[in-house]
N, C-alpha and C positions, 0 to 999 in steps of 0.2 A: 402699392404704387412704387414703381422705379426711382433711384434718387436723380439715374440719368435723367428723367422729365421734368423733373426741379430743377435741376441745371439749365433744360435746354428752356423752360418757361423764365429763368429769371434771367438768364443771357441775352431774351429777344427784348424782357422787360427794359434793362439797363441800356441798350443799344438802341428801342427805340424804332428799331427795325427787323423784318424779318430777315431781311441781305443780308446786312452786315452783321447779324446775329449769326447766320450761316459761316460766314467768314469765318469768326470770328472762333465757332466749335468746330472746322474743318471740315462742316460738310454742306452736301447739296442743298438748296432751299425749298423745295417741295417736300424730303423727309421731312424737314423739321417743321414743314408746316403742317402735315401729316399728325408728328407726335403731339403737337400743340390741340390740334384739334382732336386726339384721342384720349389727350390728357381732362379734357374739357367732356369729354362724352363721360369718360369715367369721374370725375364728379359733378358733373348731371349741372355745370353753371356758366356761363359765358365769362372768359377770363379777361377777352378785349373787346374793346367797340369795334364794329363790324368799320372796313371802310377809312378810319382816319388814318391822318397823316401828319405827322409819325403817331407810330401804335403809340396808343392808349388803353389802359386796362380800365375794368371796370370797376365800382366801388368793392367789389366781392373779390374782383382779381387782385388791387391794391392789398389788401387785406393778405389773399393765400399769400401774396407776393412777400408781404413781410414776415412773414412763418414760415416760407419756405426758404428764403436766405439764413433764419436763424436754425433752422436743420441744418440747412448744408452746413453754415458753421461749425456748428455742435459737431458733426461726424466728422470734419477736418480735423477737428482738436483733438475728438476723441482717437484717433486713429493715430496724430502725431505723437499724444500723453502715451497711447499702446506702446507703441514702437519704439517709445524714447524709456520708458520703464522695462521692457522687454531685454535694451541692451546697454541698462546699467552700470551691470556687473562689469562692465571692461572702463567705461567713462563715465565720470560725472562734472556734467558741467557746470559750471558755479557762474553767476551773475552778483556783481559789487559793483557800488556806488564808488568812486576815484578816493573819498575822503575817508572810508574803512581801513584804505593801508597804511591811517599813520596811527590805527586804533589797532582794535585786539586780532584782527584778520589774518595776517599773516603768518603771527603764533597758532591761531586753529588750523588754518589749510596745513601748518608746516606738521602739528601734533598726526593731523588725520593721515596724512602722508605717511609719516611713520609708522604708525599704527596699521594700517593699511595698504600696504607697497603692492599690492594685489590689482589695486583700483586706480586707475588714472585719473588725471582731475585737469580738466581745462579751465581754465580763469577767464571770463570775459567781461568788463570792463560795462555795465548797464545800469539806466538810471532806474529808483524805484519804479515810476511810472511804468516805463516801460518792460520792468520784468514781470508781470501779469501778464502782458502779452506773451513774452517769452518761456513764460513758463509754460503756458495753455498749449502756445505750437511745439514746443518741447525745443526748443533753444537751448535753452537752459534747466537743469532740473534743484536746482534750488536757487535762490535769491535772499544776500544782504543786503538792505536797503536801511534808508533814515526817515522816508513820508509813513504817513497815515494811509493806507489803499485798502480798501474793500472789494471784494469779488468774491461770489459766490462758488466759484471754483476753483479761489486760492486758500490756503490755511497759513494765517500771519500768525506767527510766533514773537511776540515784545519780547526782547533778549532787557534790554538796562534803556532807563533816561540820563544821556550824555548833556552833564552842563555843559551849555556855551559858555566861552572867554571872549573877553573884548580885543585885537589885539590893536594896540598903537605903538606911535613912534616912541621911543624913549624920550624923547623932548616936549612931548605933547603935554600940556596942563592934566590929561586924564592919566599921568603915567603917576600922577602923585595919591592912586586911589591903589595903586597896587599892592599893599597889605590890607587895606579894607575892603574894595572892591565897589560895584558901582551899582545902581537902578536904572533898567532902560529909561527910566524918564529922564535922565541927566545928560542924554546922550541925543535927545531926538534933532536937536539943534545942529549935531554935526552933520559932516558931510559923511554918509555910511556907504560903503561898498558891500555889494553882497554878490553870490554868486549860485549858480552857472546860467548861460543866455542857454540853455537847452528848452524842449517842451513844457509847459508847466502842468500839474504840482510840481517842484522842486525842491531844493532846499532856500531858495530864494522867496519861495511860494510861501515857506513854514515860516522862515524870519517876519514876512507881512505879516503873517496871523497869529504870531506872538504880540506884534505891538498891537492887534487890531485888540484882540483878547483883554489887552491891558487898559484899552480905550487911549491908545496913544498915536499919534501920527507923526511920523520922521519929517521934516522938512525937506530932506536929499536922501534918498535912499537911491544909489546910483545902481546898477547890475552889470558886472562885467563877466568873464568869460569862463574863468576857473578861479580857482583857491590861491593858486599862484601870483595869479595878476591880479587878483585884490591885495595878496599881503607886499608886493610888489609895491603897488602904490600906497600903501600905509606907509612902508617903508622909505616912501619918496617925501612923507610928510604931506600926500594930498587931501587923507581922511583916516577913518578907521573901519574896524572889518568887525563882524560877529563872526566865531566858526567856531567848529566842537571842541573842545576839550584837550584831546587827543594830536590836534591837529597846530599845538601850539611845538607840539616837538619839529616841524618842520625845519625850527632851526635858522631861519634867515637874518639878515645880521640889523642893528636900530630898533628891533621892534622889542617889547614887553607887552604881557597880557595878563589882562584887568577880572576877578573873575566877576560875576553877574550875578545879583545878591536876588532877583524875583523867581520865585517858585519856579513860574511860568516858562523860565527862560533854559528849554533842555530841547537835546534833539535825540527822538526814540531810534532804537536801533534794532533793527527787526531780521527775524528770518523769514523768509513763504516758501511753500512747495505747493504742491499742487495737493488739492484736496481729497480725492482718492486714492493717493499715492503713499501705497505700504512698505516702497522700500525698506532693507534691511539697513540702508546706508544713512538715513533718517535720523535713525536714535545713536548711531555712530559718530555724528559729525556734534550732535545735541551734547554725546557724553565729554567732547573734545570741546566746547563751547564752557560745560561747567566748569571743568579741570583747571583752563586755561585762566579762567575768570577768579578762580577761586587760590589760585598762584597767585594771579596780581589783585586778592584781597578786593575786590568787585562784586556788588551784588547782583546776583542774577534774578530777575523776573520770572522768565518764563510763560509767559501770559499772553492773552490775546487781545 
């Protein structure tokens, strides 16, 4: 079987019509009704109800319908994973979450660069979420991210669990826990910023299910835009923020951070590639991952 006929049967499926299905692949409407009906001869089953308006498949065509979208998928990816592994060797493109650059990211990209001046490296700027997708159609051919994600055709590398810090204003009543530090349950009361308003899982997604985990619920758990504009408004005195560790070097001026004394309370930091994927550049950027870690006295994981 052609995959051209998987195309042209799941084109007519979605569109609902044979015309505008035509349209739609550029060409006449009789071929394609043609292929449609040779595609049905060769597996011997009627794929639409004769006659309706708008096409309708059958319970059997439903069916091939949804198996044949997950082919074509499958041999999109796989042909983009080819293509994108094929010309490694000159680029590699790197996928990070906005909040890796005030952590250990920029010492590895800088180390592998060195080490590698052979190899270009484009940096692109993508939420966990969405680097599975990215990696699959070859966007990107590896990804640091901070969520929990699962795919069976991504390979998650646990780099460390980064404790979150609280941060507040210097004047705020929780600034007086800054040599001891605090329990989310002390906190639920405030007014909390979190962030990004992006798709979710996010990092705003994790802060819920830390407190959900603890059996806790915030009273204002606000979401604003970026890291910026929460610590922004900490800094204005309107609440306080959870963020990684790392991110308390940002530096902005009134604020202090409180660290978070519950187990619970870390954000993982991961690497994924894609799961087939033997690149040479793989264990090159992993060796540049421990070195770095291992300079700034950090434990590494390495785990899945």
């Amino acid at each position: 079987m052609e995959l051209r006929y998987l195309k042209y049967f799941v084109t007519v499926v979605e569109e609902q019509s044979i015309t505008r299905a035509a349209e739609k692949l550029g060409m006449a409407q009789p071929p394609l009704s043609r292929q449609i009906q040779k595609l049905e001869e060769e597996l011997g089953i009627a794929l639409f109800e004769r006659g309706s308006r708008p096409v309708k498949t059958t319970e059997a065509g439903l069916f091939f319908y949804q198996h044949a979208v997950q082919i074509l998928t499958h041999t999109a990816q796989a042909t983009s994973m080819a293509r994108r592994i094929s010309s490694v060797n000159q680029t590699i493109k790197i996928g990070y979450v906005s909040s890796l650059l005030y952590a250990l990211l920029p010492q590895i990209i800088y180390l592998f660069r060195q080490r590698n001046p052979e190899i270009e490296i484009e940096l692109i700027e993508c939420g966990t979420k969405d680097q599975v997708e990215a990696l699959k159609t070859g966007r990107i051919d590896i990804g640091f991210g901070r969520l929990r994600m699962s795919d069976p055709s991504i390979k998650r590398i646990l780099l460390r669990k980064e404790r979150l810090k609280l941060a507040v204003h210097k004047n705020h009543p929780l600034s007086n826990y800054v040599d001891s530090g605090v329990y989310l349950s002390q906190i639920i009361n405030e007014s909390i910023f979190s962030y990004p308003t992006t798709p979710k899982p996010n990092f705003f997604s994790l802060i819920q299910s830390i407190f959900t985990e603890l059996g806790l619920v915030p009273k204002k758990l606000i979401e604003v835009r970026e890291i910026h504009m929460a610590l922004g408004l900490v800094a204005s005195g309107e609440g306080i923020c959870l963020i990684p560790e790392s991110a308390s070097d940002i530096g902005m001026k009134n604020l202090v951070y409180v660290s978070i004394l519950d187990d619970e309370a870390f954000s993982p930091v991961s690497l994924s590639v894609r799961n087939m994927d033997h690149s040479n550049y793989i264990p090159k950027i992993l060796d540049c991952i421990r070195e770095v870690f291992h300079i700034e006295n950090i434990d590494i994981i390495m785990g899945e």
